[in-house]
N, C-alpha and C positions, 0 to 999 in steps of 0.2 A: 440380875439381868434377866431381863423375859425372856422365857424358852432355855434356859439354862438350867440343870442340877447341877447339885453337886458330883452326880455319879459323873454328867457329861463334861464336867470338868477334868475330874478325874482322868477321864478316858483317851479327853482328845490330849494332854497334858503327856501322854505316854510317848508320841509320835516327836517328839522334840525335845532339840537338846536342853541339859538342864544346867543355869546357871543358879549358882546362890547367890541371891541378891545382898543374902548376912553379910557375907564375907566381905563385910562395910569396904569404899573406897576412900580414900583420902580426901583431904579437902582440896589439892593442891592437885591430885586427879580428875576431882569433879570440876573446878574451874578450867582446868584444860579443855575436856570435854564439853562444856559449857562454850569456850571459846570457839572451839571444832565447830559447833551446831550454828553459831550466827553466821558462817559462811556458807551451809550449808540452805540450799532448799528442800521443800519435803521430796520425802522420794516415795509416800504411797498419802492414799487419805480415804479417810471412813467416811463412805458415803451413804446413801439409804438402805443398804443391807445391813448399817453399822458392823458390828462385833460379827464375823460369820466367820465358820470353820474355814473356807477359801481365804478371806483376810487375813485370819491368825497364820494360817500355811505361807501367804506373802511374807507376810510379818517374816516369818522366821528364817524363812528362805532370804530376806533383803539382812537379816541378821546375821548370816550366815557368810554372807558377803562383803558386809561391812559392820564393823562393829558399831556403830554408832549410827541410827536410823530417825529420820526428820518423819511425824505423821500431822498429818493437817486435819482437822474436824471438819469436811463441809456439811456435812449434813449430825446431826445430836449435837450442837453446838451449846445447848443448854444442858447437857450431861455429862460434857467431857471433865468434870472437877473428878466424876465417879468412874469414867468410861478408861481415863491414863492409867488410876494404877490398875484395873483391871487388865487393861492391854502386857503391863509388865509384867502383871502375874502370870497369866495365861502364854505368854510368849517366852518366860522365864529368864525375863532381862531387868533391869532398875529401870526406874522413873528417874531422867537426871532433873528435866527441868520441863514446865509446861506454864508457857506465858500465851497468852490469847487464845488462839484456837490451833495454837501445835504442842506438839507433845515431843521430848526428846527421848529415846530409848536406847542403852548403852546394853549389852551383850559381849565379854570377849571373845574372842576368833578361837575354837576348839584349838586347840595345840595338836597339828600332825605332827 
């Protein structure tokens, strides 16, 4: 991603919580969550600033609030095949599902 290291991955990567995406889900969890998302609307969308430090900070903060987060592509709509699983990575959530121009992002709710 332009304007990106790897160090500033690294760095901004610290500031947020960290899920394992390894820690595979079920099929039978993914289809749930899959269902959750069609009734859902997006609740943020990458606009012409794309990927920015403030977005990823949305990101995480609407992650933080709900486990399951709807993002719309309006603007990089010819990069979003590359731009979703970056989004999971950097916001440290799974990619559940990305048909047209959204993107579904699963994150569990920190256990207080």
């Amino acid at each position: 991603m332009p304007g990106y290291t790897s160090v500033d991955f690294h760095l901004s990567r610290r500031n947020f919580a960290y899920y394992d995406p390894m820690s595979s889900l079920t099929n039978a969890k993914i289809r749930e969550l899959k269902a959750r998302a069609q009734l859902m609307k997006p609740t943020l969308k990458v606009g012409h600033d794309g990927l920015s430090d403030q977005f990823i900070a949305a990101l995480d903060t609407a992650l933080k609030q709900q486990d399951l987060v709807k993002v719309k592509f309006s603007d990089f709509k010819d990069q979003k095949k590359e731009l979703a699983p970056q989004l999971a990575t950097r916001s440290g959530s799974e990619l559940i599902m990305r048909v047209g121009n959204v993107a579904v992002l699963y994150r569990p709710k920190a256990e207080a």
